[in-house]
ZADO-1210 file (C-alpha; in nm, 4 decimals, padded with zeros to 6 digits):
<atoms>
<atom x="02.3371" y="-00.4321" z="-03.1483" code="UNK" pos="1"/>
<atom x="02.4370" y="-00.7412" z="-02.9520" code="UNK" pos="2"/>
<atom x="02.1018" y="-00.9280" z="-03.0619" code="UNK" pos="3"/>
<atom x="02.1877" y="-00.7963" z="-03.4414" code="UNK" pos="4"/>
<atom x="02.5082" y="-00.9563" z="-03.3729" code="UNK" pos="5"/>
<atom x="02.3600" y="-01.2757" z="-03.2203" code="UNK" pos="6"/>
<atom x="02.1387" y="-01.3376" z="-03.4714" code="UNK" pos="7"/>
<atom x="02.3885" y="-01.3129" z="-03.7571" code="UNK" pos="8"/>
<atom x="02.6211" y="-01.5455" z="-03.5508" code="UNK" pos="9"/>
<atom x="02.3271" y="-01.8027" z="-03.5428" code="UNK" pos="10"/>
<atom x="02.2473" y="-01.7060" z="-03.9248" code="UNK" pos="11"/>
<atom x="02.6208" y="-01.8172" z="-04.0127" code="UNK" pos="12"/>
<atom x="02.5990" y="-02.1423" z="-03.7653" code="UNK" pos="13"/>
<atom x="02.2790" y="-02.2559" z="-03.9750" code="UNK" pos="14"/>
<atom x="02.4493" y="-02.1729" z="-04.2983" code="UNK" pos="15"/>
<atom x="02.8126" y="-02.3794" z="-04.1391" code="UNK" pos="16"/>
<atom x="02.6329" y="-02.6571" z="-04.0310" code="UNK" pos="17"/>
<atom x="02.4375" y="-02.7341" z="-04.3683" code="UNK" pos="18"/>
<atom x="02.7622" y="-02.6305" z="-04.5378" code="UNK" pos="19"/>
<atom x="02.9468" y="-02.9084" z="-04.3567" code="UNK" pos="20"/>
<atom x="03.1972" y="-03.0508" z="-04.6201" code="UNK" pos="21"/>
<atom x="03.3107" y="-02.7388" z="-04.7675" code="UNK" pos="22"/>
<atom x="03.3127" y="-02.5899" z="-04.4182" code="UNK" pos="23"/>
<atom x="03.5223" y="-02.8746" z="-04.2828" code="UNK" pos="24"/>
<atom x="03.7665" y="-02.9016" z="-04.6004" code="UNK" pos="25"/>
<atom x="03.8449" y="-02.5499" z="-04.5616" code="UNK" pos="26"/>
<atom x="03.9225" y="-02.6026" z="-04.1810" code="UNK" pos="27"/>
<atom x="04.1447" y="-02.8452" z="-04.2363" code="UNK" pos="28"/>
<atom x="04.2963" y="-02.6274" z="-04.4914" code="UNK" pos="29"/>
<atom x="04.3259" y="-02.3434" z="-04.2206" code="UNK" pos="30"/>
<atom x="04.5322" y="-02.6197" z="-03.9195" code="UNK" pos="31"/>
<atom x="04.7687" y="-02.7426" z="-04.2539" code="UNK" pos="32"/>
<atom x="04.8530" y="-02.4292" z="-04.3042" code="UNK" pos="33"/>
<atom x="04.9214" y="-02.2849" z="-03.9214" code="UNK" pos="34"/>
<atom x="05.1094" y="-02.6206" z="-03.8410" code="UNK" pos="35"/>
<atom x="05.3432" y="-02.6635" z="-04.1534" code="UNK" pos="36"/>
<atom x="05.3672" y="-02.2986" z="-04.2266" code="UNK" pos="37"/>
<atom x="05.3439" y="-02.0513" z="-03.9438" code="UNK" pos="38"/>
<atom x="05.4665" y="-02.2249" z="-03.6407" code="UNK" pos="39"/>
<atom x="05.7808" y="-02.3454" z="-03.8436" code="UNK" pos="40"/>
<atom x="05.8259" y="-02.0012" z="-03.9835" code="UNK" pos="41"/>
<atom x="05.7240" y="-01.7292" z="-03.7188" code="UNK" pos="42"/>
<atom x="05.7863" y="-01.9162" z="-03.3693" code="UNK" pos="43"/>
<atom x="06.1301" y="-01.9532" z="-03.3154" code="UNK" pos="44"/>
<atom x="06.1596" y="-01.5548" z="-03.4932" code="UNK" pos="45"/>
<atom x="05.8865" y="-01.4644" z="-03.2542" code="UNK" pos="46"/>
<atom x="06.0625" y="-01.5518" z="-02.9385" code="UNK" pos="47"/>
<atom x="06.4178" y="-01.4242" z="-03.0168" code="UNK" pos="48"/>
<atom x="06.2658" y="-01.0945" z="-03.0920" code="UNK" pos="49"/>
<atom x="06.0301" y="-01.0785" z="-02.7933" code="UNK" pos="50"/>
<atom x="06.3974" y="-01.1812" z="-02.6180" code="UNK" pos="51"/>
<atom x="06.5947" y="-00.9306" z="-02.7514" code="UNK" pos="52"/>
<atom x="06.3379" y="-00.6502" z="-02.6640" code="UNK" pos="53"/>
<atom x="06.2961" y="-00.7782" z="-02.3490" code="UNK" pos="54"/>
<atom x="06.7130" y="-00.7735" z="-02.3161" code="UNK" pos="55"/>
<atom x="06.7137" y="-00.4081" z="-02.3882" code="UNK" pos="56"/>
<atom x="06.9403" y="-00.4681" z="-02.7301" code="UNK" pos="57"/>
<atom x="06.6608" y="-00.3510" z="-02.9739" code="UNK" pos="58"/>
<atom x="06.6267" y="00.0012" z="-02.7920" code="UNK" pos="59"/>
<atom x="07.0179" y="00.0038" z="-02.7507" code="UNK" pos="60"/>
<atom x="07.0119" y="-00.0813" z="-03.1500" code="UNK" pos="61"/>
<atom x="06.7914" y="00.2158" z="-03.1586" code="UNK" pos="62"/>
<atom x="06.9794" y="00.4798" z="-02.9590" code="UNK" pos="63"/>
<atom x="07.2635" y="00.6087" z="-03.2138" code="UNK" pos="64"/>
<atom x="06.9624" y="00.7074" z="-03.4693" code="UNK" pos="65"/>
<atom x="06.7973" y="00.8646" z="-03.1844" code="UNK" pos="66"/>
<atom x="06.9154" y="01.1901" z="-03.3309" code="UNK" pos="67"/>
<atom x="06.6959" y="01.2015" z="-03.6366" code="UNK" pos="68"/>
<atom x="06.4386" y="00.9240" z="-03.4772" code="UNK" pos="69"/>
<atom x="06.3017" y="01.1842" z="-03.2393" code="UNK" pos="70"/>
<atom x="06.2938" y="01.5122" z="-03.4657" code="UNK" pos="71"/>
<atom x="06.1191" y="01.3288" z="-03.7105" code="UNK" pos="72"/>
<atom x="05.8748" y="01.0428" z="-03.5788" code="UNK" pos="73"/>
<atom x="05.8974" y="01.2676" z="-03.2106" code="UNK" pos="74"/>
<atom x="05.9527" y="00.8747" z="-03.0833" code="UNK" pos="75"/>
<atom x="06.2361" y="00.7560" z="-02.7920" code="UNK" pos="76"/>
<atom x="06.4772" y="00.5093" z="-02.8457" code="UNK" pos="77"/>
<atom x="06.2390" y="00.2516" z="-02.6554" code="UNK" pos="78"/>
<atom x="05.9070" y="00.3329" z="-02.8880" code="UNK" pos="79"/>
<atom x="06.1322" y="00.3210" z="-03.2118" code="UNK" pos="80"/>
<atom x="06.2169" y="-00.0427" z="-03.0547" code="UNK" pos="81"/>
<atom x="05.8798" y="-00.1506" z="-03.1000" code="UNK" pos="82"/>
<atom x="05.8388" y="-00.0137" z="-03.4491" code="UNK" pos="83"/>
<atom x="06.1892" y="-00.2350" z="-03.5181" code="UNK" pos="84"/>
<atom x="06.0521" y="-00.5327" z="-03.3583" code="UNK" pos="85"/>
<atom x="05.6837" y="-00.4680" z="-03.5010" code="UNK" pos="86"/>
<atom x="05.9095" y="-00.5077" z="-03.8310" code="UNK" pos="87"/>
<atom x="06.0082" y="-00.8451" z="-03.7850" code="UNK" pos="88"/>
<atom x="05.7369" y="-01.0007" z="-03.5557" code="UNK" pos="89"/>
<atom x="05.4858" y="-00.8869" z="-03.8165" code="UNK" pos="90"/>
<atom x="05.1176" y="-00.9120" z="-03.7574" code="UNK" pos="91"/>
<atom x="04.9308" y="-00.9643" z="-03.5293" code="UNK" pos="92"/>
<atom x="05.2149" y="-01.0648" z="-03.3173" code="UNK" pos="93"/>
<atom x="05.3698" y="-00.7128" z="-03.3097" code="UNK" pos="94"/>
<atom x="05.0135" y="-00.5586" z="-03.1968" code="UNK" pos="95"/>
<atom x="05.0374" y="-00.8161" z="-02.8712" code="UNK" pos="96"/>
<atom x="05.3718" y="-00.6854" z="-02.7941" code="UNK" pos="97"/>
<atom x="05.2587" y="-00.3437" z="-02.7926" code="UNK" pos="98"/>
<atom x="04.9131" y="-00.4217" z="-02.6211" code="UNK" pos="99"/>
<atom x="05.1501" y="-00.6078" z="-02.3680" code="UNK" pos="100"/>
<atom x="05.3548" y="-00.2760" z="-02.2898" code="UNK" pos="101"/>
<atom x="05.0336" y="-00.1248" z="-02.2060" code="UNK" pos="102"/>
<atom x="04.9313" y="-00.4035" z="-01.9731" code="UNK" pos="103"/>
<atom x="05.2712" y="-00.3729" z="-01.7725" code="UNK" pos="104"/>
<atom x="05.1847" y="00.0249" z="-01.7504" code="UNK" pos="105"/>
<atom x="05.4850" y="00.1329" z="-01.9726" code="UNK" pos="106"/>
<atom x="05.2944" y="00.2649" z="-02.2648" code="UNK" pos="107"/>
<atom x="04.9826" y="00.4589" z="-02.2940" code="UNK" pos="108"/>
<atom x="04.6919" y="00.3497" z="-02.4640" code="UNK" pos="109"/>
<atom x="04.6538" y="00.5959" z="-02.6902" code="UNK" pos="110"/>
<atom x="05.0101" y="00.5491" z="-02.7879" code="UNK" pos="111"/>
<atom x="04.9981" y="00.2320" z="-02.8510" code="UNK" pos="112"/>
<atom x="04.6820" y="00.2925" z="-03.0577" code="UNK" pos="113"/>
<atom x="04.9253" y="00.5344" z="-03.3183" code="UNK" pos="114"/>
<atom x="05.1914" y="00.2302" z="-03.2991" code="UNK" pos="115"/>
<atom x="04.9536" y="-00.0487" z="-03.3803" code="UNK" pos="116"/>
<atom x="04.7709" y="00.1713" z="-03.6597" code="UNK" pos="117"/>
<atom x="05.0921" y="00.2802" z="-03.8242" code="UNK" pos="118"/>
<atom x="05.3319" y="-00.0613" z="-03.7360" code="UNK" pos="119"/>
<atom x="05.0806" y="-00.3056" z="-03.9282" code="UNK" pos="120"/>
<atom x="05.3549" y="-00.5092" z="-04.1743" code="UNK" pos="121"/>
<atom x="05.3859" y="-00.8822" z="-04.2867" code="UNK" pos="122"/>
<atom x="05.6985" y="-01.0709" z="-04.1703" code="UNK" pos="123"/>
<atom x="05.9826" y="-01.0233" z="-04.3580" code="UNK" pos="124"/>
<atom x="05.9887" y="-01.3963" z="-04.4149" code="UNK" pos="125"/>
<atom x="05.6414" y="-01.3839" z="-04.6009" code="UNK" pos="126"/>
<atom x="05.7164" y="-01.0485" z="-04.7807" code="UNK" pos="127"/>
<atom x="06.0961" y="-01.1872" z="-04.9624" code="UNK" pos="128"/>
<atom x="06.0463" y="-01.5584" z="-04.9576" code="UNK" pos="129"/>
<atom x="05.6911" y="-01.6478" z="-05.0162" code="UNK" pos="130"/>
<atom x="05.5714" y="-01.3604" z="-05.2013" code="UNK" pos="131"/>
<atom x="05.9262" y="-01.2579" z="-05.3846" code="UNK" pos="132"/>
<atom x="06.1372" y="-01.5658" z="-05.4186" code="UNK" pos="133"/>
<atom x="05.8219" y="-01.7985" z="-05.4655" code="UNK" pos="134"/>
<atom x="05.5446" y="-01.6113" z="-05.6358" code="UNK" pos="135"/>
<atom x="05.7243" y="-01.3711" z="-05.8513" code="UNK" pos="136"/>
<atom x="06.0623" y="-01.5817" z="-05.8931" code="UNK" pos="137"/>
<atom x="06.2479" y="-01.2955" z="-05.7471" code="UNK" pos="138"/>
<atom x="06.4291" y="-01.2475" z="-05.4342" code="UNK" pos="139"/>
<atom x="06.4880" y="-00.8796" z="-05.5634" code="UNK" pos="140"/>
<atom x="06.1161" y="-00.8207" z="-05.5997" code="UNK" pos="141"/>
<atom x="06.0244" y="-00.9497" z="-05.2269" code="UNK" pos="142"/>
<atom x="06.3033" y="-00.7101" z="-05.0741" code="UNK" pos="143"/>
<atom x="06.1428" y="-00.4166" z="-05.2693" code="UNK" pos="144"/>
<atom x="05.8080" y="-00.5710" z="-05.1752" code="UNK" pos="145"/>
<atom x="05.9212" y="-00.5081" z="-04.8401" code="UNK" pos="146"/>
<atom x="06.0948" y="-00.2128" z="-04.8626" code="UNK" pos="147"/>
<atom x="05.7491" y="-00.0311" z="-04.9808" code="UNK" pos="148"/>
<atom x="05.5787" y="-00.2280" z="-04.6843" code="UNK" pos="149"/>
<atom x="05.8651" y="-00.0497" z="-04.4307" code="UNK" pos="150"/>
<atom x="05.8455" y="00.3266" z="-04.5666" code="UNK" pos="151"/>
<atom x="05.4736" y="00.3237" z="-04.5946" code="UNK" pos="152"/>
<atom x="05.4838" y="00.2342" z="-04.2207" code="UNK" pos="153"/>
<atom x="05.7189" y="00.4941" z="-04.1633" code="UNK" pos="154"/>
<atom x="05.5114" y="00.7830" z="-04.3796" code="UNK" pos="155"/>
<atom x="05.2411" y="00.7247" z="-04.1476" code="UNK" pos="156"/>
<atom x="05.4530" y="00.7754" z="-03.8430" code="UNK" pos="157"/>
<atom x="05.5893" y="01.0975" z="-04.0222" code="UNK" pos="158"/>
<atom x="05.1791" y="01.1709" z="-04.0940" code="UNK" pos="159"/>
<atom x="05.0942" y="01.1230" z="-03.6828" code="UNK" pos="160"/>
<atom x="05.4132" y="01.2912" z="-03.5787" code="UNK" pos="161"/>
<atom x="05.2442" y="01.5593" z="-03.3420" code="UNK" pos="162"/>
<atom x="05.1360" y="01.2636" z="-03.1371" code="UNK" pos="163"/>
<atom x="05.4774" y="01.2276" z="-02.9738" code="UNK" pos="164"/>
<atom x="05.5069" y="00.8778" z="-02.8067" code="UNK" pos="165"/>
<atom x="05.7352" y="00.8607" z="-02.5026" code="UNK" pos="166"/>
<atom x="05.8206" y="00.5319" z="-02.2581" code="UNK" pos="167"/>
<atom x="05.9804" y="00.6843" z="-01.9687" code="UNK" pos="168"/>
<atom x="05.8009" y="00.4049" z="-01.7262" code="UNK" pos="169"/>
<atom x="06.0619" y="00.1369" z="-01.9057" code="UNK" pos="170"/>
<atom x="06.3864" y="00.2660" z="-01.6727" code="UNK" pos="171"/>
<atom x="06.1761" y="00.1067" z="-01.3755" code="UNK" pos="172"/>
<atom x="06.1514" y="-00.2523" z="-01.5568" code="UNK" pos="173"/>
<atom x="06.3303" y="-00.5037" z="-01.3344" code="UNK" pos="174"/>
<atom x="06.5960" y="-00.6700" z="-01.4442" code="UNK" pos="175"/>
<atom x="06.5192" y="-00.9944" z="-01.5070" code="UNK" pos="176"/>
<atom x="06.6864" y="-01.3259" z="-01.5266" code="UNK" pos="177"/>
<atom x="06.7848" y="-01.4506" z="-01.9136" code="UNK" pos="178"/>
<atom x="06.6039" y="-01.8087" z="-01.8805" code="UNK" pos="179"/>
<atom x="06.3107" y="-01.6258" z="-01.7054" code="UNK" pos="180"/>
<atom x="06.2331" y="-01.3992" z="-02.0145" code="UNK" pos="181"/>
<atom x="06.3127" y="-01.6850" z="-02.2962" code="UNK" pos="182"/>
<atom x="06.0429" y="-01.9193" z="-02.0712" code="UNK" pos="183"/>
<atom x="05.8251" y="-01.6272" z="-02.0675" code="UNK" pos="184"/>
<atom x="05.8847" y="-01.5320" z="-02.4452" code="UNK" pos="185"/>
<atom x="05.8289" y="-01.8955" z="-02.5405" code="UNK" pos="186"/>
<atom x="05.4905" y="-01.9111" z="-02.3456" code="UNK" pos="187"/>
<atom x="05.3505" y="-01.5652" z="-02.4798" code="UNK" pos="188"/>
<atom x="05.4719" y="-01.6674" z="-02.8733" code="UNK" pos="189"/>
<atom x="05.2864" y="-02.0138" z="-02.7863" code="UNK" pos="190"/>
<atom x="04.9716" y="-01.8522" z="-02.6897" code="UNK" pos="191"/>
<atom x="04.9910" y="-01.5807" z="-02.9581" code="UNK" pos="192"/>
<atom x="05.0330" y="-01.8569" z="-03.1984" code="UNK" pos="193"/>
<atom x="04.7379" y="-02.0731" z="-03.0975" code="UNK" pos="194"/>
<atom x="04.5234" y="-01.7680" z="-03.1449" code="UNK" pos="195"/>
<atom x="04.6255" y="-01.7199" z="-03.4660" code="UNK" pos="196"/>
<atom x="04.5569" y="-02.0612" z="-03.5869" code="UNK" pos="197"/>
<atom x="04.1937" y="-02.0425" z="-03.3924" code="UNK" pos="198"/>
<atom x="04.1021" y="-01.7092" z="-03.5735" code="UNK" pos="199"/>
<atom x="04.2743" y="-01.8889" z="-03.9263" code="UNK" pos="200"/>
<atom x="04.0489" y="-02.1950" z="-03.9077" code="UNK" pos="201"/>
<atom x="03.7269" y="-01.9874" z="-03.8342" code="UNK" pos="202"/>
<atom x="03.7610" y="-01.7275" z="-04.0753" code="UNK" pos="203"/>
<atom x="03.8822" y="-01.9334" z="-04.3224" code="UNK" pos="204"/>
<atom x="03.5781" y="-02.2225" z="-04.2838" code="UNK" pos="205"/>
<atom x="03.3234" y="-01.9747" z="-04.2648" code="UNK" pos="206"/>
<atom x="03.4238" y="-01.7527" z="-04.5063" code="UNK" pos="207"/>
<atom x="03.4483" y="-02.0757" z="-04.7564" code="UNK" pos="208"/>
<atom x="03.0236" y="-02.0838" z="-04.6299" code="UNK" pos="209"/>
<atom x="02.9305" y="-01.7461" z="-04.7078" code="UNK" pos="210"/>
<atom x="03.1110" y="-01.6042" z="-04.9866" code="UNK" pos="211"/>
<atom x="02.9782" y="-01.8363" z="-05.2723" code="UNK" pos="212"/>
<atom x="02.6333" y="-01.6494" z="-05.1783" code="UNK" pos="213"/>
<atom x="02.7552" y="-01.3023" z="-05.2225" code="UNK" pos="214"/>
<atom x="02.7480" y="-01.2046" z="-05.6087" code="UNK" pos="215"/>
<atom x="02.9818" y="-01.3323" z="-05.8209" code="UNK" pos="216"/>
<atom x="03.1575" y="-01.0207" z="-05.9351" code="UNK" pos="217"/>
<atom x="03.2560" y="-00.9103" z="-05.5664" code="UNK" pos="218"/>
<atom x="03.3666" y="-01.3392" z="-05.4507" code="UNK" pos="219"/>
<atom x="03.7117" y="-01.2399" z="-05.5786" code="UNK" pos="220"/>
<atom x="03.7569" y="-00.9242" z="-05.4212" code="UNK" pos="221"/>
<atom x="03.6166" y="-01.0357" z="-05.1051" code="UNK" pos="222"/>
<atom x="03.8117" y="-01.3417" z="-05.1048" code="UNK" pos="223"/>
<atom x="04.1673" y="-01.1591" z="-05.1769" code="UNK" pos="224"/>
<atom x="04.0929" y="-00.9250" z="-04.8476" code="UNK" pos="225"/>
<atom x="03.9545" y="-01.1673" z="-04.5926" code="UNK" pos="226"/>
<atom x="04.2871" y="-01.3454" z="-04.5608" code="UNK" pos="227"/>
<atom x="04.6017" y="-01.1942" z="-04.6934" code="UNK" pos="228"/>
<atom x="04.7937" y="-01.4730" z="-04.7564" code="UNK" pos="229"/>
<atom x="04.5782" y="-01.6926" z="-04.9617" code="UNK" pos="230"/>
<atom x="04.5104" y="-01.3194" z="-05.1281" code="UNK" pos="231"/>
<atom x="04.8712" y="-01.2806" z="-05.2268" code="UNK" pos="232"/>
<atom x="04.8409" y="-01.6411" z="-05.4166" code="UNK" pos="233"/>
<atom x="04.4939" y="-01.5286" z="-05.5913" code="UNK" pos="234"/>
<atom x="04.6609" y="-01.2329" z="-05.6971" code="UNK" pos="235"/>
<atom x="04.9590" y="-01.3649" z="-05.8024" code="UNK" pos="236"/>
<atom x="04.7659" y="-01.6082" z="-05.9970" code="UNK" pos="237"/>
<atom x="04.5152" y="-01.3760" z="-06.1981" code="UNK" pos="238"/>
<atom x="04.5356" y="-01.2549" z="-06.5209" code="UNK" pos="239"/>
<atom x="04.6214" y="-00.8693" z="-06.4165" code="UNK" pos="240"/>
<atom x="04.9303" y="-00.7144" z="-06.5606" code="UNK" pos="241"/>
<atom x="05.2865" y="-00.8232" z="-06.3545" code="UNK" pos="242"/>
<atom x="05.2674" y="-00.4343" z="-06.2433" code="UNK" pos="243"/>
<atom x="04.8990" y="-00.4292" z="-06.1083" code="UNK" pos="244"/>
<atom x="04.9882" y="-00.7825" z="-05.9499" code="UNK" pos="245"/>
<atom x="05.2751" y="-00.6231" z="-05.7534" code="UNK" pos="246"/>
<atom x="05.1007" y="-00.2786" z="-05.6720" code="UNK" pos="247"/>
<atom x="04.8102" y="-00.5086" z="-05.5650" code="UNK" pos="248"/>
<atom x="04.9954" y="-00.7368" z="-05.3793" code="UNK" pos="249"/>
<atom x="05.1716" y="-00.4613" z="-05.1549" code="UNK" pos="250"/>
<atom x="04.8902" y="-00.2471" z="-05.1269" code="UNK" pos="251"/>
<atom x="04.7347" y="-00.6405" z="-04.9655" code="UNK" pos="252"/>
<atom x="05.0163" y="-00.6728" z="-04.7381" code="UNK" pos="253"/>
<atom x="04.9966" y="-00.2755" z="-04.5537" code="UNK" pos="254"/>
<atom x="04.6122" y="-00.3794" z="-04.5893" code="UNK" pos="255"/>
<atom x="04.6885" y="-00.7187" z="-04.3634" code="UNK" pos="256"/>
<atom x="04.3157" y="-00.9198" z="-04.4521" code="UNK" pos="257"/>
<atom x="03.9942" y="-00.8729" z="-04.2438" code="UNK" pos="258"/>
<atom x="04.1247" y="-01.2130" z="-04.0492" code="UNK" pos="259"/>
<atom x="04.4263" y="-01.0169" z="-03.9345" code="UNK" pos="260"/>
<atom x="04.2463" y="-00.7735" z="-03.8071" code="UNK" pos="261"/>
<atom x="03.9964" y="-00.9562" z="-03.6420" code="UNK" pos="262"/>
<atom x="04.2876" y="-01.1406" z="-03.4750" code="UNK" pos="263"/>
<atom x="04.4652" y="-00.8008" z="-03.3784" code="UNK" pos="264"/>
<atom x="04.1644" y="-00.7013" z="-03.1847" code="UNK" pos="265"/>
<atom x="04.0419" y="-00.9462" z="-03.0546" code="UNK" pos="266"/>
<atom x="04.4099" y="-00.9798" z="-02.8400" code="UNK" pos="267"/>
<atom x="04.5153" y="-00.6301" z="-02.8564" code="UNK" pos="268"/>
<atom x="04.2381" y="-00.5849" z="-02.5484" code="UNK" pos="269"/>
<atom x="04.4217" y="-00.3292" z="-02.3232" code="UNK" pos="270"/>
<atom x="04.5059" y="-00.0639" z="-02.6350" code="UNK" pos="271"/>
<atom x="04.1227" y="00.0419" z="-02.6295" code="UNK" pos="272"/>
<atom x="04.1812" y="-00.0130" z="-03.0436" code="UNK" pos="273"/>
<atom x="03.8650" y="00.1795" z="-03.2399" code="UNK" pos="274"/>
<atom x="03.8299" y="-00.0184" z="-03.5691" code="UNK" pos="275"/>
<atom x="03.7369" y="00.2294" z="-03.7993" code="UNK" pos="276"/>
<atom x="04.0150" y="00.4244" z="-03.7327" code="UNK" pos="277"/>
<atom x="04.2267" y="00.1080" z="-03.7130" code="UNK" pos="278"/>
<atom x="04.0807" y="00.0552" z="-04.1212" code="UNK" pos="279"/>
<atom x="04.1577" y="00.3763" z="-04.2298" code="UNK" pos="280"/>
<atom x="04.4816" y="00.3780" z="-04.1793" code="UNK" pos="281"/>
<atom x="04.5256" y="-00.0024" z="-04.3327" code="UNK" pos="282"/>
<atom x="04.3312" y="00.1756" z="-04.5941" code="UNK" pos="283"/>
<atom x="04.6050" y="00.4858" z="-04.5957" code="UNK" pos="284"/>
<atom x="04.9015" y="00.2305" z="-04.5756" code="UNK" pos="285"/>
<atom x="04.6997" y="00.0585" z="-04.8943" code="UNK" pos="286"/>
<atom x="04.6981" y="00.3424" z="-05.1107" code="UNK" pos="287"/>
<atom x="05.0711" y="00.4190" z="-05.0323" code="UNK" pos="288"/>
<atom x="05.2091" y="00.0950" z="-05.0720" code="UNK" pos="289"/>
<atom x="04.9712" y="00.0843" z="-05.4233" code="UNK" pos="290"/>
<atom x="05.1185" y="00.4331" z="-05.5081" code="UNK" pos="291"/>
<atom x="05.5042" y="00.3638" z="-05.4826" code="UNK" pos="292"/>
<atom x="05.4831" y="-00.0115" z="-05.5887" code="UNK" pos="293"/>
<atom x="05.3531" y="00.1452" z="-05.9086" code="UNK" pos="294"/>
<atom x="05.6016" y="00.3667" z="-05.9137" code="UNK" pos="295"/>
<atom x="05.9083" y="00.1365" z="-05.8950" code="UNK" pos="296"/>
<atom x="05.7309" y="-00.1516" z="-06.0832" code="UNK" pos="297"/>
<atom x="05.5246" y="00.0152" z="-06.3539" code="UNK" pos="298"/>
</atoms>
């Protein structure tokens, strides 16, 4: 398998390399885009929620719902906290979190494993701004846009609920000084971030090498799902009906883009994830998102 591997890497170098100006446009392409767009729009986000987890507020935030929180989802106030703050981090960022809880010996693998298959959702800046207010003219549309992203999330909690996930190891975390964990959450959004933009520029260059070779009735598919963001835009922009371009466009953003999950994965290291089972549930999430967009936009 490795020497498959190998060999397909080398395959793809060949095919780069003699593919150099499209390869390198694209590449550029993929550092505009992290540098003007996702550092300015997910750092500063990034670090205040990594803070306010880290300060205890998000489980505290979670506590008076605990109530119905644990009957239904059979989650504690601390592992609803992470399904808040996967919320707003949005991918991959929210998967490092998690992976991070399991590194520190607070959450079990396999439980974060149900978290990181079920929390999978865009930023909320993405979802209302650049998909609602800027695609579809409609700040309306990107809340409900992001309202299906949320409750498909949840349904699949509600679907794993036997798997009860429990952080009783958190009441030993130290308490630790407010400028320690801002430095600390400013250093692990840094790093998080500079992954991102590595994984960006590589799938997006060779991707630009290899999909012109792949028939031309799958380049369109195949280009939507390898990076979701760019997908949104192609979708947005094709000739589909306004209610297949918003079913298609949620069902994108619970599906996340093969780069996404590449990127999940390849930092999500201590959560053991198994990527078919990882896909089937973006697959799941799909297919519910697809089902109620239609539903409130058809």
């Amino acid at each position: 398998m490795k020497k498959t591997i190998g060999f397909s890497l080398f395959v793809i170098l060949l095919i780069y390399l003699i593919k150099g100006g499209i390869t390198y446009t694209y590449a550029l392409s993929a550092l505009t885009i992290w540098f003007e767009k996702l550092v300015p729009s997910m750092f500063v986000s990034m670090v205040l929620v990594r803070v306010l987890y880290q300060m205890e507020i998000l489980p505290l935030l979670a506590k008076p719902f605990k109530w119905l929180i644990t009957p239904l989802f059979h989650l504690d106030s601390h592992a609803f906290a992470l399904v808040i703050a996967s919320l707003f981090l949005g991918f991959p960022t929210s998967a490092i979190l998690i992976d991070e809880e399991v590194q520190k010996g607070y959450l079990k693998s396999e439980d974060a494993r149900k978290l990181i298959n079920c929390c999978c959702f865009a930023t909320p800046g993405f979802i209302i701004l650049s998909c609602g207010t800027v695609l579809y003219h409609s700040a309306k549309i990107g809340f409900q846009l992001f309202l299906v992203s949320f409750i498909s999330g949840l349904l699949l909690l509600l679907l794993t609920r036997r798997q009860a996930v429990e952080m009783p190891a958190v009441t030993k975390r130290q308490c630790v000084p407010f400028f320690h964990i801002l430095s600390s959450s400013m250093m692990e959004s840094g790093k998080a971030l500079f992954m991102i933009g590595g994984y960006l520029m590589i799938v997006m260059s060779v991707t630009a090498a290899i999909i012109p070779l792949l028939p031309a009735i799958t380049q369109f598919f195949t280009k939507v799902i390898t990076e979701f963001s760019s997908g949104t835009i192609m979708i947005a922009e094709s000739t589909m009906t306004s209610s297949i371009k918003l079913a298609a466009t949620a069902a994108l953003l619970s599906f996340g883009g093969l780069c996404v999950h590449l990127q999940i994965h390849a930092m999500a290291v201590h959560s053991s994830l198994h990527y078919p089972q990882y896909l089937f549930y973006r697959c799941l999430q799909s297919l519910l998102s697809f089902v109620m967009a239609m539903l409130i936009f058809g």
